[in-house]
C-alpha positions as CSV (number, residue, x, y, z in Angstrom):
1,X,-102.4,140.9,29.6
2,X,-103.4,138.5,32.4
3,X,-100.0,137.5,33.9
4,X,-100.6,134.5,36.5
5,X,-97.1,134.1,37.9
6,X,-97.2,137.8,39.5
7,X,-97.0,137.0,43.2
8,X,-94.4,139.5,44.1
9,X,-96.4,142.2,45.1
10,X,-94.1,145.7,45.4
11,X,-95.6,148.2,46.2
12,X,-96.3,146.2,49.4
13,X,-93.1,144.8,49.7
14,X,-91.4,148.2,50.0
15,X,-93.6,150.5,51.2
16,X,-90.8,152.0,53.7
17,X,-88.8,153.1,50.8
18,X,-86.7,152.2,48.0
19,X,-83.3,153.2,50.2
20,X,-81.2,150.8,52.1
21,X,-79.0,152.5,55.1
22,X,-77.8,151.2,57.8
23,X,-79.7,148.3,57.6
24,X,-83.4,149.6,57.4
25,X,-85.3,150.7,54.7
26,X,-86.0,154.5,53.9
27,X,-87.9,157.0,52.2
28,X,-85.8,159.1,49.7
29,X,-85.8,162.9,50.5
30,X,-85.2,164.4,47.4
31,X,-89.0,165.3,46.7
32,X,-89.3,163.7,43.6
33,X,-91.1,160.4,42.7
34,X,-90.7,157.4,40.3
35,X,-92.5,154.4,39.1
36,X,-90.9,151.4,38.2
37,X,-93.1,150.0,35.2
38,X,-93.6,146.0,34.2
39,X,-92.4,146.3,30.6
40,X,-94.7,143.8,29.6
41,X,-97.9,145.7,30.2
42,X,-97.2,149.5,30.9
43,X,-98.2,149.1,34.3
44,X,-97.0,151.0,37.1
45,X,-95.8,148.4,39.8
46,X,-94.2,150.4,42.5
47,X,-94.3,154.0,42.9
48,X,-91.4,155.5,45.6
49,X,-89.2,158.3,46.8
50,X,-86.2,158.8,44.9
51,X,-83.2,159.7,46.6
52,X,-81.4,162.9,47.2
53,X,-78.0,164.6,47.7
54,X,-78.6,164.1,51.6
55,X,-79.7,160.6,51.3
56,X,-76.2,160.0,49.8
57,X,-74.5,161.6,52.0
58,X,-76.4,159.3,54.9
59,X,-75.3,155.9,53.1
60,X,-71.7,157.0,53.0
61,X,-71.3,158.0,56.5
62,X,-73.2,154.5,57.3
63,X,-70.4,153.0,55.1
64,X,-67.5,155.2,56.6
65,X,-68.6,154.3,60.1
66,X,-69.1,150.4,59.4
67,X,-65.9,150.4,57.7
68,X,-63.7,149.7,60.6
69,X,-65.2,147.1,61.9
70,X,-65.8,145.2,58.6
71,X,-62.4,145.7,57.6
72,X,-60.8,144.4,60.6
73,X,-62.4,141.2,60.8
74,X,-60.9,138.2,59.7
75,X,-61.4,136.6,56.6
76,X,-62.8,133.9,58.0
77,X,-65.0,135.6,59.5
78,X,-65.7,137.2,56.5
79,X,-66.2,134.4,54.9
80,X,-68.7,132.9,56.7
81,X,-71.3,135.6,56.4
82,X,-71.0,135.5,52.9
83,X,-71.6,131.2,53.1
84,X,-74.6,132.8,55.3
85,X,-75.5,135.1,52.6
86,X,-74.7,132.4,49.9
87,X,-78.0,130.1,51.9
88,X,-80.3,133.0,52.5
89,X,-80.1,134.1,48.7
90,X,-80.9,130.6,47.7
91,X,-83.9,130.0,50.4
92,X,-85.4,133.2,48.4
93,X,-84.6,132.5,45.0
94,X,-88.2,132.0,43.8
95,X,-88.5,135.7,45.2
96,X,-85.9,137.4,44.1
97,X,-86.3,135.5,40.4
98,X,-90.1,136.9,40.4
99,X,-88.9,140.4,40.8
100,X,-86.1,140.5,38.7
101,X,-89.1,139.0,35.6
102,X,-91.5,141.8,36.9
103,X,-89.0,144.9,36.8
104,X,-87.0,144.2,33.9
105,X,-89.4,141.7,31.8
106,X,-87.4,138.8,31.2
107,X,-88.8,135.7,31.1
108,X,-89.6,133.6,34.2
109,X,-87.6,130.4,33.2
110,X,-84.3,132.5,32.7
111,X,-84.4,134.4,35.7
112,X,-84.8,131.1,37.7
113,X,-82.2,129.3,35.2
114,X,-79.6,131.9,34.8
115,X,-79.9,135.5,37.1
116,X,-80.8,133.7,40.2
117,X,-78.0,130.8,40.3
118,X,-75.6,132.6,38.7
119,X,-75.8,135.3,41.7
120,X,-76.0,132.7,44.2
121,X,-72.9,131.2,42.7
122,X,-71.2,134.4,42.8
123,X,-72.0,134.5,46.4
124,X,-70.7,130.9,47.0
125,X,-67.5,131.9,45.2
126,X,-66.4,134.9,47.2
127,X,-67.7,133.1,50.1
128,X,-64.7,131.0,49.5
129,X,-62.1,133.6,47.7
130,X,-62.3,135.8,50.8
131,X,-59.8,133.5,52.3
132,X,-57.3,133.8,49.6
133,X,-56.4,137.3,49.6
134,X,-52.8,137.3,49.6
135,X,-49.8,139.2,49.6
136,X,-46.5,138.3,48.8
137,X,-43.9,136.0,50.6
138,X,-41.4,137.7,52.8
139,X,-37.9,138.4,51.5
140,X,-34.8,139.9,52.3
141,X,-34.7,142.1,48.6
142,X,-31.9,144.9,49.8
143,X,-29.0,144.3,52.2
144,X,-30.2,144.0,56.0
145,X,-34.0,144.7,55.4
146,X,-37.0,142.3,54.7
147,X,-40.2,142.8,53.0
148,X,-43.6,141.7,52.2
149,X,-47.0,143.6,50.7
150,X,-50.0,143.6,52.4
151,X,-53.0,143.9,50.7
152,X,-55.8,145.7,52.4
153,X,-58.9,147.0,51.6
154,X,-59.9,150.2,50.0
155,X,-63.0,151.9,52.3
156,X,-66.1,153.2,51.0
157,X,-67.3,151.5,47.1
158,X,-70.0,153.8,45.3
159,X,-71.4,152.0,42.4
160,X,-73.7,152.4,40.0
161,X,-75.4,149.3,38.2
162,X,-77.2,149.4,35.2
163,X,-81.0,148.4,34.8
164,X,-80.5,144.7,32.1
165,X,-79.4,143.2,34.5
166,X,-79.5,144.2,37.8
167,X,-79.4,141.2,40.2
168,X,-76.6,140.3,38.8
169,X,-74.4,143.4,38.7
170,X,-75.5,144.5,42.6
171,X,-73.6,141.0,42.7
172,X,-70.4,141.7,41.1
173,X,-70.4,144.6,42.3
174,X,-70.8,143.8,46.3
175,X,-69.3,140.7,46.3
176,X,-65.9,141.4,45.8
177,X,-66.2,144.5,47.3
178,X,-67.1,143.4,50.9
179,X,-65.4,139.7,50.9
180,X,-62.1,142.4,50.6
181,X,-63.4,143.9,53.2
182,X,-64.6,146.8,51.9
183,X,-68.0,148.5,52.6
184,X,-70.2,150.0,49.7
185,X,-72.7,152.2,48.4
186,X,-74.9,151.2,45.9
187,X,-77.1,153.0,43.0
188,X,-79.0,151.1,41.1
189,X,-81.0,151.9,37.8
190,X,-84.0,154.1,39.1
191,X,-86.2,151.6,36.3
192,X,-85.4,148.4,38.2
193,X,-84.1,148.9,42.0
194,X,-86.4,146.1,43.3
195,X,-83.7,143.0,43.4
196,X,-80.6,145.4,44.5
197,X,-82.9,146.2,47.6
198,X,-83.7,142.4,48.2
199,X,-80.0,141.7,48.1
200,X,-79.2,144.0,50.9
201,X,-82.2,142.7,53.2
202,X,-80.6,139.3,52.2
203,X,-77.2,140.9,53.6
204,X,-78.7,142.4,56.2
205,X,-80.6,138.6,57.2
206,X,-77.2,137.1,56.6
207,X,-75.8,138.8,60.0
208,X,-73.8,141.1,57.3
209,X,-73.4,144.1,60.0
210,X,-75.6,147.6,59.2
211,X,-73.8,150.0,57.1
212,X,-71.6,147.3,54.8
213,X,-74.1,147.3,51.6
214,X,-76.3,150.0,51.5
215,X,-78.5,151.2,48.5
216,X,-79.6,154.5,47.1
217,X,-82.3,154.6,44.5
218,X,-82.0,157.8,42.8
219,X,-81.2,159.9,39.1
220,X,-78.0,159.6,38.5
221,X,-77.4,163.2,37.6
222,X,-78.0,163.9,41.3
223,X,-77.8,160.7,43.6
224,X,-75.6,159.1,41.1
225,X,-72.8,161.8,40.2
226,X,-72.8,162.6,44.1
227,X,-71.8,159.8,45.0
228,X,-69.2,159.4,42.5
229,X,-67.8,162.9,43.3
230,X,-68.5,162.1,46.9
231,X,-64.8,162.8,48.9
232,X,-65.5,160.0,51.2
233,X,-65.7,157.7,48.8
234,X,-62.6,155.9,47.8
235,X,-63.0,153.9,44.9
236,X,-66.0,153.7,42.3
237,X,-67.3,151.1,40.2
238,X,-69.2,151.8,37.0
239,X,-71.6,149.3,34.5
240,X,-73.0,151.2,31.9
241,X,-72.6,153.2,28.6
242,X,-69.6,154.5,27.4
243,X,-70.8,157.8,26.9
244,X,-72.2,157.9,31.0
245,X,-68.4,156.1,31.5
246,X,-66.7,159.0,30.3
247,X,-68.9,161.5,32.5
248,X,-67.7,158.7,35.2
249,X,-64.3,159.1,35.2
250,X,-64.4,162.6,34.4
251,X,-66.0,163.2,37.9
252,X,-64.1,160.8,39.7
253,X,-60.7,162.3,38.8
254,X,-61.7,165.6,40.6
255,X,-61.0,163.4,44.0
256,X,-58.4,160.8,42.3
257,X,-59.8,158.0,43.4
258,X,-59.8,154.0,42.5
259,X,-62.1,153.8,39.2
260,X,-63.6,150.5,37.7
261,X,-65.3,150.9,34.2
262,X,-67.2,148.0,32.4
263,X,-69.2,149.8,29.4
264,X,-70.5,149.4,26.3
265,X,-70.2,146.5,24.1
266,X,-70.2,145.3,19.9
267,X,-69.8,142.3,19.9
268,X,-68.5,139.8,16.7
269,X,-69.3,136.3,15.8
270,X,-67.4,134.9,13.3
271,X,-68.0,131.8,12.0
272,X,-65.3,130.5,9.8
273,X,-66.3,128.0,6.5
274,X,-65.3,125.1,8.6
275,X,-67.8,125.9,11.5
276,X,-70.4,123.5,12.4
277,X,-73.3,125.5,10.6
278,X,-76.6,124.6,12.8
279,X,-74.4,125.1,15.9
280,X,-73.9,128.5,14.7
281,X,-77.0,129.3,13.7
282,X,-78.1,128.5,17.3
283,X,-75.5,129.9,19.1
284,X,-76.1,133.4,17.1
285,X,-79.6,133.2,18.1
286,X,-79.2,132.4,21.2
287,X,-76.4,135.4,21.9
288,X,-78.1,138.0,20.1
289,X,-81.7,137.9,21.8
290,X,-80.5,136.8,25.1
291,X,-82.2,139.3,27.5
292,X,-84.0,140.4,24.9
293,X,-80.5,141.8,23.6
294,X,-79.9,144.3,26.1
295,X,-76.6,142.3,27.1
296,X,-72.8,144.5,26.1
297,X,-71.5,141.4,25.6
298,X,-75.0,139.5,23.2
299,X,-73.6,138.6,19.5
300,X,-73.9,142.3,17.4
301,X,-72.3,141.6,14.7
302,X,-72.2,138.0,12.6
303,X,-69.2,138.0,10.0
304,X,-70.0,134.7,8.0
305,X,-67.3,133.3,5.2
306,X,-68.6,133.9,2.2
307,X,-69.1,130.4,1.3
308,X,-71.9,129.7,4.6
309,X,-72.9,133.5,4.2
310,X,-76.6,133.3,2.2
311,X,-77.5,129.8,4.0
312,X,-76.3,131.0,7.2
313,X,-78.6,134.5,6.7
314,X,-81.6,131.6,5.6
315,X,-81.2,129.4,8.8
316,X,-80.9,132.4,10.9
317,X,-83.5,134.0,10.2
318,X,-86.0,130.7,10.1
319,X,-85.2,130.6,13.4
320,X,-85.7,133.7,14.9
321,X,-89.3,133.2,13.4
322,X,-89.6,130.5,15.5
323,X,-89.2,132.4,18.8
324,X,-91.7,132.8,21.1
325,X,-92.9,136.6,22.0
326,X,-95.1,136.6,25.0
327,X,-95.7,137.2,28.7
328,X,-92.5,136.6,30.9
329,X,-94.3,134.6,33.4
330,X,-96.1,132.3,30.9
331,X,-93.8,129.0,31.0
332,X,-94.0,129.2,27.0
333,X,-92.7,132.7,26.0
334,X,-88.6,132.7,24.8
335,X,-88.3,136.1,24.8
336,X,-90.0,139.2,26.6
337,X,-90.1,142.9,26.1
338,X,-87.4,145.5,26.2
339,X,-87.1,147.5,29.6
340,X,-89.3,150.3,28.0
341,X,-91.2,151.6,25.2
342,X,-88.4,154.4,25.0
343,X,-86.0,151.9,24.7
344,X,-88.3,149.7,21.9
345,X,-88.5,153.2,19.8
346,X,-84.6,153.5,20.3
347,X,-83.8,150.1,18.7
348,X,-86.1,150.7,16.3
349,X,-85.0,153.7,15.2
350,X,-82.3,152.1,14.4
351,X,-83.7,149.4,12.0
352,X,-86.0,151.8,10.4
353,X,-83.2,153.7,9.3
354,X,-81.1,150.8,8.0
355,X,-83.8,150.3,5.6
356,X,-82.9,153.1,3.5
357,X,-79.4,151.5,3.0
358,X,-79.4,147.6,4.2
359,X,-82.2,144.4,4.1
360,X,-84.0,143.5,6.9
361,X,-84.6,140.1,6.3
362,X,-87.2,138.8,9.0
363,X,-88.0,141.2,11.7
364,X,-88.0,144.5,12.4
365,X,-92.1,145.4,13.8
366,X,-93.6,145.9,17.0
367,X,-96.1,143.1,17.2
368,X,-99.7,143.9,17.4
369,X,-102.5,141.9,19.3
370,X,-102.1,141.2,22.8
371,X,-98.3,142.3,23.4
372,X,-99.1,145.7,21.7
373,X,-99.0,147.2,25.6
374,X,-95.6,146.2,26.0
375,X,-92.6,146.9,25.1
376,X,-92.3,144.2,22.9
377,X,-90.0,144.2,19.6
378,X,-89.7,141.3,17.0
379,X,-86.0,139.2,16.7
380,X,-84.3,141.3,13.6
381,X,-82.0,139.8,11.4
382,X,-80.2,142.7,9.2
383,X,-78.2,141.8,5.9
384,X,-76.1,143.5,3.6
385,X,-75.2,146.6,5.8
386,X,-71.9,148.4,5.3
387,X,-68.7,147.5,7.6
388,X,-69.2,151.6,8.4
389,X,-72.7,152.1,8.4
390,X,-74.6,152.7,11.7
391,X,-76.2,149.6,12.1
392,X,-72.9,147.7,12.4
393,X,-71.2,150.2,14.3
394,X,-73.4,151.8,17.2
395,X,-74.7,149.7,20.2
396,X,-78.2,149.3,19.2
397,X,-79.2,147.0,22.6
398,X,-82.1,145.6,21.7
399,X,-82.7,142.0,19.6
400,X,-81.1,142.8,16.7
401,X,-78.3,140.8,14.9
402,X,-76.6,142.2,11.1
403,X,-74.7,139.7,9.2
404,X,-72.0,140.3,6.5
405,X,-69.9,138.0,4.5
406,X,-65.9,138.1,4.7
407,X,-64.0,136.6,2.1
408,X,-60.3,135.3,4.2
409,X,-59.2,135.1,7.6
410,X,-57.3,137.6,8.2
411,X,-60.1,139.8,6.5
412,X,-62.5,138.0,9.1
413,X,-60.4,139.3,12.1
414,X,-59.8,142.9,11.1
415,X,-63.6,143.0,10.1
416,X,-64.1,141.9,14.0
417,X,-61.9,144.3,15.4
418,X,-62.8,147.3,13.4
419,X,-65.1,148.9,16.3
420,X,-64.0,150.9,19.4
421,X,-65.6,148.2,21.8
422,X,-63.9,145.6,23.1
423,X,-65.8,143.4,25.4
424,X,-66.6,140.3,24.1
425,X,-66.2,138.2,21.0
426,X,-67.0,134.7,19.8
427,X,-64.8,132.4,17.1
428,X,-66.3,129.7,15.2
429,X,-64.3,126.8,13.7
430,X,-63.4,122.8,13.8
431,X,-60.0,123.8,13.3
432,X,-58.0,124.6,16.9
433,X,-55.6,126.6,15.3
434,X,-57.7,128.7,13.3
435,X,-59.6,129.4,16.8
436,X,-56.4,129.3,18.6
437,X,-55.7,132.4,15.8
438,X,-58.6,134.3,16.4
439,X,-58.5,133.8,20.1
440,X,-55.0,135.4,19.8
441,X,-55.8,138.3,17.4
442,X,-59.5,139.3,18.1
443,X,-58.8,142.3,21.1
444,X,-61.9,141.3,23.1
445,X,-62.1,140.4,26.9
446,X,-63.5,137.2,26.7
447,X,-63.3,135.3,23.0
448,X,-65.5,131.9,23.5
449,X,-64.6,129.3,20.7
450,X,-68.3,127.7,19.2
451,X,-70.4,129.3,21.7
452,X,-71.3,132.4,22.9
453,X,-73.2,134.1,26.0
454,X,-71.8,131.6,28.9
455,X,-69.8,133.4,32.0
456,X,-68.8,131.5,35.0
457,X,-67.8,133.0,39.2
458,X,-64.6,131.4,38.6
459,X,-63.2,133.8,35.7
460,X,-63.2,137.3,34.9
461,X,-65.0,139.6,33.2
462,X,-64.3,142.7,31.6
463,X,-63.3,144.7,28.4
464,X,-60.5,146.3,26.5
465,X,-60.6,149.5,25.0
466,X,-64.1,151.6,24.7
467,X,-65.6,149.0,26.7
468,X,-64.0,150.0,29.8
469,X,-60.9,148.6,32.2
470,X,-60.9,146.1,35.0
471,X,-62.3,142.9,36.0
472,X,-65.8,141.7,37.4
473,X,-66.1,138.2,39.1
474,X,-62.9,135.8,39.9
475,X,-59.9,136.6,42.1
476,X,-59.1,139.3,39.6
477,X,-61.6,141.0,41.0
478,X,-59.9,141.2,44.2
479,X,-56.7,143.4,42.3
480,X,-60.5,146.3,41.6
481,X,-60.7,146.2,45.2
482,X,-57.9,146.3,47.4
483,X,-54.6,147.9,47.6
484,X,-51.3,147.2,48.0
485,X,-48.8,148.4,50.9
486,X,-45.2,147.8,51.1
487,X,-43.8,147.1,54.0
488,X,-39.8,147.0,54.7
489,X,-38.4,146.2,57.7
490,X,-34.7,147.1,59.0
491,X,-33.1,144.3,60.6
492,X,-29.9,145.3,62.2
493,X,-29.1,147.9,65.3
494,X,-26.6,150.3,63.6
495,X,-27.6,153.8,63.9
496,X,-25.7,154.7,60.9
497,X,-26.4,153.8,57.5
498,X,-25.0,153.8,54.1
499,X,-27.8,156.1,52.8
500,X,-26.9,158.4,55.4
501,X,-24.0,158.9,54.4
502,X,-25.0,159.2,51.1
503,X,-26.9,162.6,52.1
504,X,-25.0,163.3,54.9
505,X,-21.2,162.4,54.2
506,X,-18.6,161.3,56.7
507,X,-19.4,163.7,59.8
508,X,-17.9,162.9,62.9
C-alpha cells in the first residue's frame, strides 16, 4: 500500500532509544527487542530496546531526585512552563499527528482534528488550573485553635497508558500530575510508544526540568508491574482493561499507595421513540467506529424503542456501508485498521461466533484487495442478540455496534444498566425530562443527551463500577493527584490544657 503522507520517519527519529530519563533518550537494558508495526501494512516501523527492571528503577530515582525541586516551585511558575509546553506542542502538531496515524492507524484527518488539539488543549488547561489549587479558608473550628488544609503534592506518578489512544492518555496522565506538582513515570503500550516519547522531548524543549516526565517503554509484566510495585513510587495511574486493572490494584496494595483506575467500557445508546431518528443514526455511527472502535467509552450497545427498532437497524446499517476503508494518510479514508491483526482476529472472533445465535446485518469480513495487509475489519452492525449473550455483554473493541429493541422506559434504562461497566452512556430524546430521567438513572460517568463521543479539558472523565474510580481531565483531576494536610494551630500561651487534664487530671 503506497502511503504518501509517511514523512515521520522513526526509526531515525529515535535511534537513541525508546526511554526518556532525565531528559535524554536511552537504550532499554532488558535484552529484549520490539517492533512497533503500521497497522495499515504489516510493516515494521521502528525496531528498539525495551526496557528492564533497572531501567525502571533509573526513571524513578530521576523522578525522586527532581521531585523537590518541582514541587517547591510556585505555581506560577508552574504554570508557565506548561503555557511553554502548551506552544511547543502546537508548533509540532503536524509531527506528533503523523506519528500518532503511523503507530496506531488512525486516519490522518482525525489525528490533526481530534488527538492533536485535544492534547494541546489539555495542555492549555492545566496551564491555567495549576494556579487554582486550593485549600480551604482559615477558621477558628475548636476553642483557641485555627485551621486550614493544605494541599500538596503526592511525589513520584507511575502510569501506564494504553496503546488506542496514546497521545492523549500520556496527556491526562502528565498533565495533572506535574501542574500539582508532582513528578512522573510513564509506561506506555510497547505497540505505540512513539508520541509518549515526543511529549516528553516537548517537556523537556518546554524548559520542564530533567527528571519531571520520564518514559519507560517496556512489557508490562516486567517494566510495567515494577513500577507499579515500585516502593518509591507513591501513587499510580492506570488506563486499560479491567482484567490488567484488577492485577493493578492487586500489586499496588502490597505498598498502599494512591491508585487511579479508568478501565474497561460497554457502553449504551438509547434512543427513545421521540428521538430525532437521522441524528441517531449518525450519532451511533459515528460513536461506535470512532478510532476504529477501540474507544471504552464508543457506542457498544444501541437499545432502540421498538417502534424506530427495524428502520433504525435499516438506516444504520446503510450507513456504515457507506464508510470509507482505506489508508490513514489518504485524505479520503473514514476509518483505518485496528492496532493489529491479533486484535482484527479478536473482534472477529467475536462476530463469528454471534452468528450461531444473532444476525449480522452488514458487516462482519476482513476486506480483501489492497487493505488485505492490514489490519483492516469492515463496520458491523449485529441484530437480534440476546440481553445475556456474549456479544452484548463482553468488550469486543473493535467496530462493532449490536442493536436490540426495548419496549418502555424504564425497560430502556435497566436494559442500559444491566452490564458491570460503567463508563459512558448516551440518551436520546426531544423530551428534557425523559433525558433528564435517564441522565439521572443510567449509572455511567458521563451520560451525553443526542450525541455521543465528545469530551472537553474543562470536565472530567471517568467511570463507575467495573470501569474503574477517579477522574481524568478538569480540576477533579487535581483531588487523583494531591493530598490533603491539616493543619491546626494553638493560639493562646497557657501551658495547661483541658485535654490534659482530661489524661492527666488535676495534679498539682
Amino acid at each position: 500500500m503506497h502511503n504518501p503522507g509517511h514523512r515521520f520517519q522513526a526509526q531515525d527519529r529515535f535511534a537513541g532509544g525508546a526511554q526518556y530519563i532525565a531528559g535524554r533518550l536511552t537504550k532499554g537494558t532488558s535484552g529484549r527487542t520490539h517492533a512497533v508495526v503500521d497497522p495499515a501494512t504489516g510493516d515494521e516501523v521502528y525496531t528498539y530496546e525495551l526496557a528492564g527492571t533497572a531501567d525502571v528503577d533509573a526513571a524513578v530515582a530521576a523522578a525522586r531526585e527532581a521531585f523537590p525541586g518541582w514541587s517547591g516551585a510556585t505555581p506560577g511558575e508552574r504554570s508557565d512552563a506548561l503555557h511553554r509546553f502548551a506552544a511547543v506542542l502546537a508548533e509540532r502538531a503536524e509531527e506528533f499527528a503523523q506519528a500518532e496515524s503511523l503507530q496506531c492507524g488512525k486516519p490522518l484527518k482525525l489525528t490533526r482534528e481530534f488527538d492533536v488539539p485535544g492534547t494541546i488543549d489539555n495542555a492549555a488547561f492545566f496551564a491555567g488550573a495549576a494556579r487554582h489549587l486550593q485549600g480551604q479558608s482559615a477558621g477558628e473550628y475548636s476553642g483557641d485553635h485555627t485551621s486550614y488544609v493544605r494541599r500538596e503534592a503526592i511525589g513520584v506518578v507511575g502510569s501506564i497508558a494504553p496503546w488506542n489512544y496514546p497521545l492523549q492518555m500520556a496527556a491526562w496522565k502528565i498533565l495533572p500530575a506535574i501542574a500539582a506538582g508532582n513528578t512522573i513515570v510513564l509506561k506506555p503500550a510497547e505497540l505505540t510508544p512513539l508520541t509518549s516519547l515526543l511529549f516528553a522531548e516537548a517537556a523537556t524543549q518546554a524548559g520542564i526540568p530533567d527528571g519531571v516526565v520520564n518514559i519507560v517503554t517496556g512489557l508490562g509484566k516486567e517494566a510495567g508491574e515494577h513500577l507499579v510495585g515500585h516502593p518509591d513510587v507513591a501513587m499510580t495511574s492506570f488506563t486499560g482493561s479491567t482484567a490488567v486493572g484488577k492485577r493493578v490494584a492487586e500489586i499496588a496494595t502490597s505498598t498502599v499507595k494512591r491508585l487511579h483506575l479508568e478501565l474497561g467500557g460497554k457502553a449504551p445508546f438509547v434512543v427513545f421513540d421521540d428521538a430525532d431518528l437521522d441524528a441517531a443514526v449518525h450519532g451511533a455511527v459515528a460513536g461506535s467506529l470512532i478510532n476504529t472502535g477501540q474507544d471504552c467509552t464508543a457506542a457498544t450497545r444501541a437499545y432502540v424503542q421498538r417502534p424506530l427498532h427495524d428502520e433504525f437497524v435499516r438506516r444504520t446499517a446503510a450507513l456504515m456501508e457507506s464508510v470509507r476503508l482505506g489508508d490513514p494518510f489518504a485524505p479520503g479514508t473514514d476509518l483505518g485498521p485496528l492496532i493489529s491483526h491479533a486484535q482484527r482476529d479478536r473482534v472477529a472472533g467475536f462476530v463469528d461466533r454471534a452468528r450461531g445465535y444473532a444476525r449480522v446485518v452488514t458487516g462482519g469480513v476482513a476486506p480483501e484487495g489492497d487493505l488485505k495487509r492490514g489490519a483492516y475489519y469492515a463496520p458491523t452492525l449485529v441484530a437480534d442478540a440476546a440481553q445475556d449473550s456474549e456479544i452484548v455483554q463482553a468488550e469486543i473493541f473493535g467496530p462493532v455496534l449490536v442493536v436490540l429493541p426495548f419496549d418502555s422506559d424504564d425497560e430502556g434504562i435497566a436494559l442500559a444498566n444491566d452490564t458491570p461497566y460503567g463508563l459512558a452512556a448516551s440518551a436520546w430524546s426531544r423530551d428534557v425530562y425523559r433525558a433528564n430521567r435517564a441522565t439521572r438513572e443510567i449509572k455511567a460517568g458521563c451520560v451525553w443527551v443526542n450525541d455521543h463521543i465528545p469530551i472537553i479539558s474543562e470536565m472530567p472523565h471517568g467511570g463507575y463500577k467495573a470501569s474503574g474510580f477517579g477522574k481524568d481531565m478538569s480540576a477533579y483531576s487535581f483531588e487523583e493527584y494531591t493530598q490533603v494536610k491539616h493543619v491546626m494551630f494553638d493560639n493562646t500561651a497557657v501551658a495547661e490544657k483541658d485535654w490534659h487534664r482530661t489524661i492527666f487530671g488535676d495534679r498539682p
